[in-house]
C-alpha positions in Angstrom: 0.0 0.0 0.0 1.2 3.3 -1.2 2.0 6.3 1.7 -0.1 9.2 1.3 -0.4 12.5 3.1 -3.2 12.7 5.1 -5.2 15.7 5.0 -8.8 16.2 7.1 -10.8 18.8 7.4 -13.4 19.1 10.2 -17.2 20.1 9.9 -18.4 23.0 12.1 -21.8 23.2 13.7 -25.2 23.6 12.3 -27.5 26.2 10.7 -29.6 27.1 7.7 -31.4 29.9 6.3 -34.3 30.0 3.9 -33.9 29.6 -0.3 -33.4 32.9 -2.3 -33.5 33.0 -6.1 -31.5 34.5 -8.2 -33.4 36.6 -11.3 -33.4 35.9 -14.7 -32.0 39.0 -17.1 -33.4 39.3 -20.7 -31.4 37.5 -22.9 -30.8 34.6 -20.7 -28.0 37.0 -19.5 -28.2 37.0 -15.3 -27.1 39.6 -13.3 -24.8 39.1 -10.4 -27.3 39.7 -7.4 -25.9 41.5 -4.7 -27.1 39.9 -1.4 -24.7 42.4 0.8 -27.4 44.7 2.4 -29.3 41.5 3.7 -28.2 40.2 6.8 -30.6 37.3 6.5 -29.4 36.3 3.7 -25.9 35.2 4.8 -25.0 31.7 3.5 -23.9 29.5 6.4 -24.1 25.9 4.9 -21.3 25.0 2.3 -20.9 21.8 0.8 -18.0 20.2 -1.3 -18.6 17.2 -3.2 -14.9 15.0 -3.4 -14.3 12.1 -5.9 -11.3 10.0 -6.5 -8.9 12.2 -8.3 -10.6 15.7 -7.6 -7.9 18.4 -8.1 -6.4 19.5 -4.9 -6.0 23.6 -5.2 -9.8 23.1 -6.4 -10.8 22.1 -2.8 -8.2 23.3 -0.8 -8.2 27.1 -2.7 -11.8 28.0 -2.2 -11.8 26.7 1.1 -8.7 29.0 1.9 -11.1 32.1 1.4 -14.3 30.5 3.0 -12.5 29.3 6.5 -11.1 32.8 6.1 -15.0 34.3 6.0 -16.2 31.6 8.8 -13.9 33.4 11.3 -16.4 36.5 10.8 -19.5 34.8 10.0 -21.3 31.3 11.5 -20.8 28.7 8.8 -21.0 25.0 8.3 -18.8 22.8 6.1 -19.9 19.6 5.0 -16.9 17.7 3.2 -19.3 15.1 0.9 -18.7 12.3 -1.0 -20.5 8.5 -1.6 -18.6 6.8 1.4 -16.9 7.9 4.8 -13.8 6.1 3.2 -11.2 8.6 2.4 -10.7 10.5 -0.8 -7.3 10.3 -2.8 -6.3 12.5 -5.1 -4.5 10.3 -7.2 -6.0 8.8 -10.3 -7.8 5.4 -11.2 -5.6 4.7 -14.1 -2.3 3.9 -13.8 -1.3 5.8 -17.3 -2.1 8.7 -15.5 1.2 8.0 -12.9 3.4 6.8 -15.0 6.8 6.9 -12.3 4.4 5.5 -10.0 4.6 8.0 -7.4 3.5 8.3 -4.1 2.6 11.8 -3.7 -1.6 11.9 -3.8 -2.8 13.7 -0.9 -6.2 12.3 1.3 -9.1 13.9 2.4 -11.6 12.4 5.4 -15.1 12.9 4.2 -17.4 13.9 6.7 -20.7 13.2 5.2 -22.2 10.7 2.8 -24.1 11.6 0.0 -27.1 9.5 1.7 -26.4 11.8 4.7 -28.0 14.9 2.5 -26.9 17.9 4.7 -29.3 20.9 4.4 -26.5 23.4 2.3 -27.1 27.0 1.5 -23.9 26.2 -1.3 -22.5 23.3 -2.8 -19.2 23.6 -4.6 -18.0 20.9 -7.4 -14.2 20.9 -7.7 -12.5 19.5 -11.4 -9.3 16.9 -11.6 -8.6 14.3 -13.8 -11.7 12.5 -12.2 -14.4 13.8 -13.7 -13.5 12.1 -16.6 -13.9 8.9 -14.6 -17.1 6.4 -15.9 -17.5 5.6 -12.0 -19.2 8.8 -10.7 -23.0 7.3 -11.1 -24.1 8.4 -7.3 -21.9 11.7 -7.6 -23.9 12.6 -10.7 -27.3 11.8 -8.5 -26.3 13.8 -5.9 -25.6 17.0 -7.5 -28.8 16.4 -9.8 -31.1 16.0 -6.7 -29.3 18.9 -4.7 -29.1 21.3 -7.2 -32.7 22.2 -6.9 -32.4 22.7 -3.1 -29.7 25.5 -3.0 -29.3 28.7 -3.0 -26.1 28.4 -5.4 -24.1 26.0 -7.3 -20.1 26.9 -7.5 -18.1 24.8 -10.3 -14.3 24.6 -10.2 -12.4 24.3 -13.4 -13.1 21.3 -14.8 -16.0 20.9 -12.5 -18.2 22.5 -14.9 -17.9 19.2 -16.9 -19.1 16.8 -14.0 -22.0 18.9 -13.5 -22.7 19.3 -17.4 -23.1 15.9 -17.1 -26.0 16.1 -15.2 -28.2 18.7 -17.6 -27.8 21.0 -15.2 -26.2 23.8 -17.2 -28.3 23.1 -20.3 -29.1 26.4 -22.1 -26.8 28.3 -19.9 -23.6 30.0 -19.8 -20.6 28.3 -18.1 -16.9 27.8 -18.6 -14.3 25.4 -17.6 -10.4 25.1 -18.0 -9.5 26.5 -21.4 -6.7 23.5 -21.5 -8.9 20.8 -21.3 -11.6 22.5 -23.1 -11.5 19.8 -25.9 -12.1 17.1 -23.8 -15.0 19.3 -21.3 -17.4 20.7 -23.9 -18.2 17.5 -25.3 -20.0 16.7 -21.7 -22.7 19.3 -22.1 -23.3 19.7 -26.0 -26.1 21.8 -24.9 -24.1 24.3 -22.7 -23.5 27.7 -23.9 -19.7 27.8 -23.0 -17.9 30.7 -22.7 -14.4 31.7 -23.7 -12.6 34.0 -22.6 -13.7 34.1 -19.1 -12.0 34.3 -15.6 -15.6 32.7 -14.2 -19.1 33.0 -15.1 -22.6 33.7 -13.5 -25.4 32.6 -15.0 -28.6 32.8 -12.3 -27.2 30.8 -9.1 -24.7 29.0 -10.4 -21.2 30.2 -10.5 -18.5 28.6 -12.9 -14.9 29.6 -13.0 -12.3 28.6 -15.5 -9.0 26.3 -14.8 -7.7 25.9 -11.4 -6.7 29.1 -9.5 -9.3 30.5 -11.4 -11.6 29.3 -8.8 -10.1 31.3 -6.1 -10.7 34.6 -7.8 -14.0 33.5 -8.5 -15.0 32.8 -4.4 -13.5 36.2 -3.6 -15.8 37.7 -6.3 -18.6 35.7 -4.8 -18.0 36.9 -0.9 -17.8 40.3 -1.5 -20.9 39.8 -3.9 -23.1 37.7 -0.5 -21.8 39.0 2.3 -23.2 42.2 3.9 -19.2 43.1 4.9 -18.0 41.9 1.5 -15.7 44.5 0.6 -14.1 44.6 3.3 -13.5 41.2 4.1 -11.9 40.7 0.0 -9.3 43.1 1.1 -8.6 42.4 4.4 -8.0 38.6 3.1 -6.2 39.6 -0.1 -3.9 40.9 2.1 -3.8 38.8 4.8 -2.9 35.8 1.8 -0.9 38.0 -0.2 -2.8 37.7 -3.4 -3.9 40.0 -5.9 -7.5 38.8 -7.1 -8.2 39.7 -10.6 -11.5 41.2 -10.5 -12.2 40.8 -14.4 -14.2 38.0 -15.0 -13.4 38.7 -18.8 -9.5 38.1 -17.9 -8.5 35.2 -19.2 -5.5 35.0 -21.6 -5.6 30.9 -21.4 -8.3 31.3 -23.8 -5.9 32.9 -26.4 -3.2 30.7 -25.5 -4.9 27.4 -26.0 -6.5 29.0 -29.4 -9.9 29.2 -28.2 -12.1 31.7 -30.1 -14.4 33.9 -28.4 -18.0 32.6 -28.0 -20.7 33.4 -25.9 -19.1 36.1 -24.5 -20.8 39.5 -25.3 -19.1 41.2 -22.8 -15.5 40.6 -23.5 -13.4 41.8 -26.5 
């Protein structure tokens, strides 16, 4: 048996606050809606759905930020995934270690999908995984939770698992513009969007590749929380890292010759 770093991450206590709904601008276009001057509105209840081979920095980045926010605000994280076994980040297939390494860190669920926590947020992280024809019961999960959140966050490659699902049929998304050949193909009916830093269509938040996703969460809490501003720069500081606040930045797209589409915004 291969040695792996063990990483665990520990739920906090409990709370929930009613559904809000995001609306619908003309065009299929949706605004970002700015919850900030509603104290009741504050999201407490975050979710992460884990899979064998999720990315790491798709996890561990957002939840940089959020344990970051939970030091200000009451919140509840609920690490998710089909088993209480733990979570490797290394890959099924063998081709995809080829110096058969031991360097795939572990993460300690601490709920089952069966367990169906009552979350204000549920965030799908990318990684080789999602490419995996083993995710039958992730897929369910996010299908029947969707419907019962207040918001949807995707994480790079994410965007593909959840694609999967119908989910993001007819609306806008994006994903990691270096595996976009191999991501698009999972939701032929998605309007993808290149170039884009991340997304917004309704509640559901998509960000492209990687540490894309960490620009996109510090977009989203100074967008839903009432002390938003000030928490982004007190934590962009307190990290040392200079959020772009562009969701049209995104030279990857250029780079990995990915023409502009469904994009009105961005030149």
């Amino acid at each position: 048996m291969r040695a792996s770093t063990s990483l665990s991450l520990v739920a906090l206590a409990l709370g929930a606050l009613a559904s809000l709904e995001s609306p619908v601008a003309a065009g299929g276009r949706s605004p970002i809606v700015n919850r900030a001057c509603d104290n009741s509105a504050i999201l407490r209840n975050y979710g992460v759905v884990l899979f064998r081979a999720f990315d790491p920095q798709d996890v561990f980045g957002p939840l940089e930020l959020l344990q970051l926010v939970s030091h200000q605000h009451h919140m509840n994280l609920y690490l998710l995934a089909d088993t209480l076994d733990p979570v490797t980040t290394e890959p099924a297939s063998a081709a995809m270690n080829p110096k058969n390494s031991s360097f795939s860190p572990i993460i300690q669920p601490s709920h089952t999908f069966a367990d169906d926590p009552d979350l204000d947020v549920l965030i799908v992280p990318g990684g080789p995984g999602v490419r995996s024809p083993e995710l039958n019961s992730t897929l369910d999960y996010i299908t029947r939770t969707y419907p019962k959140v207040k918001y949807l966050i995707t994480i790079c490659t994410g965007s593909g698992l959840v694609a999967k699902t119908g989910i993001l049929n007819g609306k806008r998304a994006t994903t990691n513009k270096t595996s976009w050949p191999s991501i698009i193909p999972m939701g032929p009916l998605v309007k993808w969007v290149a170039p884009a830093r991340w997304v917004v269509d309704g509640n559901i938040w998509s960000s492209s590749g990687i540490t894309a996703g960490i620009d996109c969460i510090f977009a989203f809490v100074k967008t839903m929380y009432p002390d938003g501003q000030a928490l982004f720069d007190e934590f962009a500081k307190l990290i040392e890292y200079q959020p772009h606040e562009d969701p049209c930045w995104d030279p990857f797209a250029a780079m990995n010759n990915i023409t502009s589409q469904n994009q009105p915004d961005c030149k």
